[in-house]
Backbone as CSV, one residue per row, in Angstrom:
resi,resn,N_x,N_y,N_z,CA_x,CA_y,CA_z,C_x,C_y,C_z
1,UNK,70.265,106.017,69.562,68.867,106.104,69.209,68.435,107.565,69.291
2,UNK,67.593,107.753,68.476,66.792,109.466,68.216,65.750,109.602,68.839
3,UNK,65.368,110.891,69.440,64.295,111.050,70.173,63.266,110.278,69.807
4,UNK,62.438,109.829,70.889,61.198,108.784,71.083,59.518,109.496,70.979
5,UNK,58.868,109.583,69.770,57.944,110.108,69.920,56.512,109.297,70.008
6,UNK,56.095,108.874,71.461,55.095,107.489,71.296,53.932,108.174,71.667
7,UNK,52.606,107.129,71.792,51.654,107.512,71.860,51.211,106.616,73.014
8,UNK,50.695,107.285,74.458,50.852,106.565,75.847,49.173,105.767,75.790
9,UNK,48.562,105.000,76.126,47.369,104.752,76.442,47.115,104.312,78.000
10,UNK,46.478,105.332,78.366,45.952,104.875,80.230,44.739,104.399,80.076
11,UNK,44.774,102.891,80.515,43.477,102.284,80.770,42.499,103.177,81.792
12,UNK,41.208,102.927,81.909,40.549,103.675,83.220,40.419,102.453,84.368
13,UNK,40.228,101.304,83.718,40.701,100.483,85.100,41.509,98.776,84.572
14,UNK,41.936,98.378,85.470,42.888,97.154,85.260,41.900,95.903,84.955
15,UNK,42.779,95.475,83.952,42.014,93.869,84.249,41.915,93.381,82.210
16,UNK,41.307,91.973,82.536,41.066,91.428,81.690,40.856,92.371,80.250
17,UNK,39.919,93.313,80.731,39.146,93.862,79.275,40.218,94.398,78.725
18,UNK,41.142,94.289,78.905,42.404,95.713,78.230,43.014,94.570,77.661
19,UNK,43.074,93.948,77.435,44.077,92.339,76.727,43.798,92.297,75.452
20,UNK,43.041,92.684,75.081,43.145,92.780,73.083,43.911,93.969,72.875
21,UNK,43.720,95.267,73.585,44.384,96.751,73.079,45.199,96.542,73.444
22,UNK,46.002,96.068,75.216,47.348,96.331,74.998,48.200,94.934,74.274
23,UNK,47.441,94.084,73.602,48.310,93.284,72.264,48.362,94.100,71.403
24,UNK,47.487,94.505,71.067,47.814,95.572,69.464,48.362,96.757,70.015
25,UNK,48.733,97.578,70.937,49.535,98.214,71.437,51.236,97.580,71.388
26,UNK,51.074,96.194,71.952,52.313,95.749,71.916,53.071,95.313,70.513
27,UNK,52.166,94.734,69.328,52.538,94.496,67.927,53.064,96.108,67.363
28,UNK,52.087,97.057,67.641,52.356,98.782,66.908,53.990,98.614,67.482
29,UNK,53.992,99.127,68.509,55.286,99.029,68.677,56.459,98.580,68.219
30,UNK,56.213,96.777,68.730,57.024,95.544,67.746,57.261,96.192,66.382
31,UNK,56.396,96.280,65.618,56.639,96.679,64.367,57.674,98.062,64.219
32,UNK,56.605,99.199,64.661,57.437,100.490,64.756,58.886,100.599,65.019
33,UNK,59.188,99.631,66.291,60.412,100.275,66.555,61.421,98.753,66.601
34,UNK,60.866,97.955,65.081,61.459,96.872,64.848,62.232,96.086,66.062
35,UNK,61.148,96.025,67.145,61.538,94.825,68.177,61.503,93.307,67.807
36,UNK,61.985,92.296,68.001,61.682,91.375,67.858,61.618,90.468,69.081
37,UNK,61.383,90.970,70.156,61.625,90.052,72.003,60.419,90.492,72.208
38,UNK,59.431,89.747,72.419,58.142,90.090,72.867,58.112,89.049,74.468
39,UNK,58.319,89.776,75.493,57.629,88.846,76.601,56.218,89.377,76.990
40,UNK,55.952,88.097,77.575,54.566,87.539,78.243,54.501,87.567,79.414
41,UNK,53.701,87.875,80.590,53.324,87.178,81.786,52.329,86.142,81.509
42,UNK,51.963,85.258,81.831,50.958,84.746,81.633,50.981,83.519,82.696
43,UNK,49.820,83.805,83.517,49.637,82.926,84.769,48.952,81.098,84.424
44,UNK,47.502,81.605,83.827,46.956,80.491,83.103,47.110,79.635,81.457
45,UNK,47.738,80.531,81.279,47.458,80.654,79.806,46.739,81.674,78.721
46,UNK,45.696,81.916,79.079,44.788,82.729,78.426,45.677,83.876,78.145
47,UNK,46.434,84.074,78.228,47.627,85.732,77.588,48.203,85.089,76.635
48,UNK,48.634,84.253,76.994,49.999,83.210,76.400,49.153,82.584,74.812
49,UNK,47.737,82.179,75.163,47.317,81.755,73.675,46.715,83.155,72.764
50,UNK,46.037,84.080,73.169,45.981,85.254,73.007,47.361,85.949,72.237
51,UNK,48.406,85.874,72.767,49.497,86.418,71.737,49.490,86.054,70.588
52,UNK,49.573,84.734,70.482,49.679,83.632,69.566,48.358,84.254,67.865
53,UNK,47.317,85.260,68.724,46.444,86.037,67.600,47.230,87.519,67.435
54,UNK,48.235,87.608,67.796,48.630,88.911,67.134,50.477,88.662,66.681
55,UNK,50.933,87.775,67.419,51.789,87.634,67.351,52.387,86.531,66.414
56,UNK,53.013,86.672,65.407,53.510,84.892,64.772,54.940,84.308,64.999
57,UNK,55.367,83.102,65.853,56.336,82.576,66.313,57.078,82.861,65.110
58,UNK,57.034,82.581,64.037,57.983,82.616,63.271,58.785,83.924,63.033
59,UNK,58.223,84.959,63.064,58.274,85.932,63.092,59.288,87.255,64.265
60,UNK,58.306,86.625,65.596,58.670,86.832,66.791,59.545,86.371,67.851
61,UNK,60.280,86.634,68.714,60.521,85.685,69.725,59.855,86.094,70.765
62,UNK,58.746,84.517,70.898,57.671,85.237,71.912,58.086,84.395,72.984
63,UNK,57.967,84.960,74.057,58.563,84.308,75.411,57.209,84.301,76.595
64,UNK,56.805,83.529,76.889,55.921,83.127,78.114,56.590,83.330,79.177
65,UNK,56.370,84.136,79.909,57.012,83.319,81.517,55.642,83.662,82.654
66,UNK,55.564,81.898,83.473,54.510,81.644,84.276,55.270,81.844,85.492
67,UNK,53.946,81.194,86.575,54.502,81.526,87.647,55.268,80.475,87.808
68,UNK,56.262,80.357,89.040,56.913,79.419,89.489,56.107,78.015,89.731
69,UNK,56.850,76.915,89.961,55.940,75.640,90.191,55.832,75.628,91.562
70,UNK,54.480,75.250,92.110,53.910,75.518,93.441,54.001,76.648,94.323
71,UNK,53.833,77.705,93.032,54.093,79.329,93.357,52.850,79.542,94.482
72,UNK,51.733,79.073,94.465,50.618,79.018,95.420,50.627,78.526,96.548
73,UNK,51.206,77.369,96.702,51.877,76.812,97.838,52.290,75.336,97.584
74,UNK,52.186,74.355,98.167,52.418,72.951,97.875,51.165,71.985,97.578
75,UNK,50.060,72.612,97.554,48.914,71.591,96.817,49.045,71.825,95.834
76,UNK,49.090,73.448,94.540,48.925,72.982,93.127,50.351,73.468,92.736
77,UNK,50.478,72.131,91.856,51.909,72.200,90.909,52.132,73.489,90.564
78,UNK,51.731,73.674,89.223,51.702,74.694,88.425,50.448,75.167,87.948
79,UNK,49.532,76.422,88.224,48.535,77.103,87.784,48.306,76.975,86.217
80,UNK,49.486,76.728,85.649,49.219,77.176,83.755,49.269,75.446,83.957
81,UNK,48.246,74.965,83.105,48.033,73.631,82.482,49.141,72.956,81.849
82,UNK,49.830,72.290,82.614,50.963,71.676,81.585,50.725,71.317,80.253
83,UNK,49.456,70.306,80.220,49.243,70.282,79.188,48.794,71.252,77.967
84,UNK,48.684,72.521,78.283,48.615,73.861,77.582,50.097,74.150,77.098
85,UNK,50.794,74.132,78.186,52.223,74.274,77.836,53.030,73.556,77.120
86,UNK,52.394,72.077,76.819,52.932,71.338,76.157,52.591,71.679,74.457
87,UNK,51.193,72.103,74.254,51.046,72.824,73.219,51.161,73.999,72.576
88,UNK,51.587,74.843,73.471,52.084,76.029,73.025,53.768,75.801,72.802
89,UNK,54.624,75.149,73.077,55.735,75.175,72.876,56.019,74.377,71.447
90,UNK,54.941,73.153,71.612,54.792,72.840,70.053,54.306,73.932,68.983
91,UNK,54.170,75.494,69.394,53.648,76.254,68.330,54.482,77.144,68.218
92,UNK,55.558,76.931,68.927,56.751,78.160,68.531,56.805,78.665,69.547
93,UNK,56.093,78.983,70.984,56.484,79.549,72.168,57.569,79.323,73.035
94,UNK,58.401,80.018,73.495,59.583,79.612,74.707,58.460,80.017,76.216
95,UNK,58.406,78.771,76.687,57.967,78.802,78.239,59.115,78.941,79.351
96,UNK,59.167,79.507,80.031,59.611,79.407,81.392,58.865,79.991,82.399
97,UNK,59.205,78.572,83.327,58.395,78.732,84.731,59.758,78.833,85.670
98,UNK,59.788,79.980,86.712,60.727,80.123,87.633,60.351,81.522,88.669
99,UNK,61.318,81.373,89.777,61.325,81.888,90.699,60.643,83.424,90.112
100,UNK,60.222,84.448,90.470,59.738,86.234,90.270,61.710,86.287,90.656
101,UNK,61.626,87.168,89.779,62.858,88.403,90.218,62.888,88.813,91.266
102,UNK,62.013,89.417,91.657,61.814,90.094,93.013,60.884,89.703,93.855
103,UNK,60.622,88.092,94.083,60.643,87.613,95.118,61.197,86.664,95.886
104,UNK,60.727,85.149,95.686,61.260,84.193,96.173,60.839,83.742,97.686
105,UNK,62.031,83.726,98.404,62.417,83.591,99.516,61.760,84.724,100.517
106,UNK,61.707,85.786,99.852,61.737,86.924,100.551,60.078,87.087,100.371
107,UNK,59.532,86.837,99.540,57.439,86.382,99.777,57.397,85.576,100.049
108,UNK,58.112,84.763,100.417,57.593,83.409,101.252,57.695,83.703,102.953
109,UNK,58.548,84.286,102.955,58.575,85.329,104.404,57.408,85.871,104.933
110,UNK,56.928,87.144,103.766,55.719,88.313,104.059,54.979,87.443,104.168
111,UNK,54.303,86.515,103.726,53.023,85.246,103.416,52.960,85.190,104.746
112,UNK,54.261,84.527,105.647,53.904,84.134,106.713,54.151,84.741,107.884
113,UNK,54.032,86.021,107.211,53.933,87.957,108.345,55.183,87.060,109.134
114,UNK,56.122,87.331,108.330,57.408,88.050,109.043,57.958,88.958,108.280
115,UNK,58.827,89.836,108.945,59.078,91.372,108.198,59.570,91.328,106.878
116,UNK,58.973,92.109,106.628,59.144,92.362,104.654,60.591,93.089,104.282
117,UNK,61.357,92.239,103.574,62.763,92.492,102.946,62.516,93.338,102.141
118,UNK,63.946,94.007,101.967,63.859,94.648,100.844,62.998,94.526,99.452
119,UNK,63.961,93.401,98.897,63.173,93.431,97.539,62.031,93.435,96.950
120,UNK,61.146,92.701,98.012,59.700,92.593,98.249,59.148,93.890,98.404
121,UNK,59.396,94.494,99.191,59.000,95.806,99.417,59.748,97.015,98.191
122,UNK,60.284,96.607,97.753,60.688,97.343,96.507,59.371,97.134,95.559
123,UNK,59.544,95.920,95.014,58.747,95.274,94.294,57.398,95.865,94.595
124,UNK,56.820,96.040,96.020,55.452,96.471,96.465,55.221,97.890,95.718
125,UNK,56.005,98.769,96.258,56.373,100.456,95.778,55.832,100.406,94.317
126,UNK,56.881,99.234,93.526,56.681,100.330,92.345,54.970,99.606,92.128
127,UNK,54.576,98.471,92.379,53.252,98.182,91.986,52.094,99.018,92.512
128,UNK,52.794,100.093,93.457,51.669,101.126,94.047,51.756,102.343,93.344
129,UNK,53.215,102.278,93.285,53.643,104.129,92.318,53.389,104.200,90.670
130,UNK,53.317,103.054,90.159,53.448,102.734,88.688,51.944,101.666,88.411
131,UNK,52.278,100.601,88.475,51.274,99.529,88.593,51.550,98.190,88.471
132,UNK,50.761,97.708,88.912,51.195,96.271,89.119,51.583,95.465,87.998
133,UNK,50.916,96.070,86.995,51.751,95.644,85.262,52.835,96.166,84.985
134,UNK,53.516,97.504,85.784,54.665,97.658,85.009,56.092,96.787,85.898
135,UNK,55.520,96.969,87.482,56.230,95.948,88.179,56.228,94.393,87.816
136,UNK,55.229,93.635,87.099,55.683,92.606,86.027,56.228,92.693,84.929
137,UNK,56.040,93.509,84.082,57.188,94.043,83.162,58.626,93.775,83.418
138,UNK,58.980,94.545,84.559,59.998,94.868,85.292,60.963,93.130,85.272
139,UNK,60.062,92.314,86.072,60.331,90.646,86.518,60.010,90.398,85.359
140,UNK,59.462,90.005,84.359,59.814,89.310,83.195,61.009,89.780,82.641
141,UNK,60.969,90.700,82.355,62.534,91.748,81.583,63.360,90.987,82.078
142,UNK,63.580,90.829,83.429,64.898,90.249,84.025,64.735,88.774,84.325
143,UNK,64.122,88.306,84.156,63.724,86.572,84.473,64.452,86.029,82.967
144,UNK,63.508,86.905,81.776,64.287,86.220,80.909,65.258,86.622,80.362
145,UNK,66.236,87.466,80.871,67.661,87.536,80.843,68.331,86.365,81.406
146,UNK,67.394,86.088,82.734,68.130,85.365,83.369,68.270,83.702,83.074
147,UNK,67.323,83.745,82.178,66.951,81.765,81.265,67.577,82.275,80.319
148,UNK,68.093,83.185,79.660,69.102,82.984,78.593,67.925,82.710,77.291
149,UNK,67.110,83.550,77.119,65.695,83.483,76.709,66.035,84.734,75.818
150,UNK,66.681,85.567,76.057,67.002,87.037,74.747,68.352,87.074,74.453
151,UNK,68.808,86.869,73.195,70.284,86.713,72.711,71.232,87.762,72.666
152,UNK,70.547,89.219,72.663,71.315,90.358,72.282,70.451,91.404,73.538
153,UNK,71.532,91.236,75.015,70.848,92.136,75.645,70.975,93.731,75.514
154,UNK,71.497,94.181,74.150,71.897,95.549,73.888,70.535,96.101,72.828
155,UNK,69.431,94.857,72.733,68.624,95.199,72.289,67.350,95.336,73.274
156,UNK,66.428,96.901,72.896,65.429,96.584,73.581,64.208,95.204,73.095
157,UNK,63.522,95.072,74.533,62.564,94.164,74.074,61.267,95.222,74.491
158,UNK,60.151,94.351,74.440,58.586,94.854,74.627,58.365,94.047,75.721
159,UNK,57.775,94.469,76.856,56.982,93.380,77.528,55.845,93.763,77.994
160,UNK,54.817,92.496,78.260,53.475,92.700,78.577,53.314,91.704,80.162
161,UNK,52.839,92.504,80.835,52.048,92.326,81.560,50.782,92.726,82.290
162,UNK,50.710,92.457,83.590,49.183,92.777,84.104,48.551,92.985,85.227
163,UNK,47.412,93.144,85.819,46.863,93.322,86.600,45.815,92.004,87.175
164,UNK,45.969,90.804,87.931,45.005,89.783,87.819,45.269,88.876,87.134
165,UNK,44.356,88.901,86.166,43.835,88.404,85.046,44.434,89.209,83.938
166,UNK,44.269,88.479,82.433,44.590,89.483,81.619,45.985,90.449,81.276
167,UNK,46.175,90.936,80.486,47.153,91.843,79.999,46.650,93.202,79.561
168,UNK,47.111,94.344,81.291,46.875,96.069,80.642,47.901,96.670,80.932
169,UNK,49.261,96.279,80.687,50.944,97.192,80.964,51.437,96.578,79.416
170,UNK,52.162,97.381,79.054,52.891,96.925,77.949,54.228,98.258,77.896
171,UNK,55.782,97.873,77.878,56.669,98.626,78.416,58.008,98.703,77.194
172,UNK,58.262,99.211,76.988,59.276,99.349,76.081,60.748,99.252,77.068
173,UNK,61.391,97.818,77.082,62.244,98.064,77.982,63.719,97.343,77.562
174,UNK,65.143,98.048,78.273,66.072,97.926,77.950,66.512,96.600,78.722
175,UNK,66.747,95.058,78.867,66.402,94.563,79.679,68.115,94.236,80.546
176,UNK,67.984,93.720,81.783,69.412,93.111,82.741,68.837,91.837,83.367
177,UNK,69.759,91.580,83.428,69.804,90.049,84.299,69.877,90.789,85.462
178,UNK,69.133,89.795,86.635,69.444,90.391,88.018,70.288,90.667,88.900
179,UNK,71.677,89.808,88.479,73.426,90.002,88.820,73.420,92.006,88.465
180,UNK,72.629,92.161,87.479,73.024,93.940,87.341,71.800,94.257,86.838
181,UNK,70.608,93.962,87.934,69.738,94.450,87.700,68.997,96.047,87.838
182,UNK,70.610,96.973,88.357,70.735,98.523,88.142,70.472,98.956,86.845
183,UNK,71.206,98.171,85.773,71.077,98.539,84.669,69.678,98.221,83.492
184,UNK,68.586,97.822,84.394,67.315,97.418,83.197,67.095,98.609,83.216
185,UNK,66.347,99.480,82.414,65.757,100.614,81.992,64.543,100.577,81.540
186,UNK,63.519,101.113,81.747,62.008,101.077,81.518,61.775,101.783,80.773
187,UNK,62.371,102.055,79.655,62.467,102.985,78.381,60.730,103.993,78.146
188,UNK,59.623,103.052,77.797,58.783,103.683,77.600,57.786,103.121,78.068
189,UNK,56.520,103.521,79.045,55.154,103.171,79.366,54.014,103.092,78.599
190,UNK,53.890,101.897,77.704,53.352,102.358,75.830,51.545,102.152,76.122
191,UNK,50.967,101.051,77.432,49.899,101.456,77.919,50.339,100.942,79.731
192,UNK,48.927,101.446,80.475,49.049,100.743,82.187,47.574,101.453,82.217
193,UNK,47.042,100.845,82.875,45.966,101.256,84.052,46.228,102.822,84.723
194,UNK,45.373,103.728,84.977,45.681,104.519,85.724,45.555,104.346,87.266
């Protein structure tokens, strides 16, 4: 590949309102640098149907990934509406709900203040040094390596994530499964929050 000449956008603050720009941030791209792997974070839904206006399944391979089931604790199942999920997959979306990359076991620990593991505390860093959207970036990239969700990992994908609510990170990234998760690369920071 030939030198990368992009155009960066720093939100002035995180959250919801940045979810229309960094979609059309994430399509410029898609297009530009003929991606076709678009991932999602999307907790409730509201990202996940939102793509669906810039993005066309047929077109795309758009990938959802929610939180884990009873990622909150053991009263609610799953935060994203199954029945949402049941209709977005009827529209061309790939859902997966599963464990964070970089947590698990090891936030189920910190939750209940006992000492913070590595990965967790990795995971913390970069959401302080970078932002908390590019550290979801990061866990989608490798989640859906790890569902077997991107066919050609020698291709980059795009991913979006966020802060809260909403979508304001969008990352140009080389992606790994977490067996060699040395090798993901965060190619380009295309928007984030400052």
């Amino acid at each position: 590949m030939s030198d990368l000449k992009l155009e960066v956008t720093y939100f002035e603050k995180t959250g919801l309102q940045n979810t229309d720009n960094a979609l059309k941030i994430a399509l410029k791209y898609a297009k530009h640098l003929n991606i076709n792997d678009i991932v999602f974070a999307s907790t409730t839904g509201m990202v996940a149907e939102k793509a669906l206006e810039f993005f066309d399944p047929e077109e795309y391979n758009i990938i959802i990934i929610t939180h884990a089931y009873y990622f909150t604790g053991c009263t609610l199942r799953q935060e994203f509406p199954e029945e949402k999920l049941a209709q977005l997959k009827n529209k061309g979306l790939k859902l997966h709900s599963s464990t964070h990359a970089m947590s698990g076991i090891e936030r189920g620990m910190r939750i209940n203040k006992e000492p913070w593991q590595f990965v967790d505390l990795y995971a913390k860093m970069i959401g302080m040094q970078f932002s908390q959207g590019v550290k979801v970036c990061i866990e989608i990239a490798t989640t859906t390596c790890d569902a077997g969700l991107v066919s050609d990992l020698d291709r980059d994908i795009i991913c979006v994530g966020g802060t809260g609510k909403g979508a304001d990170t969008v990352c140009l990234i080389k992606p790994a499964p977490t067996s060699e998760f040395k090798k993901l690369r965060v190619k380009a920071i295309l928007c984030k929050p400052l």
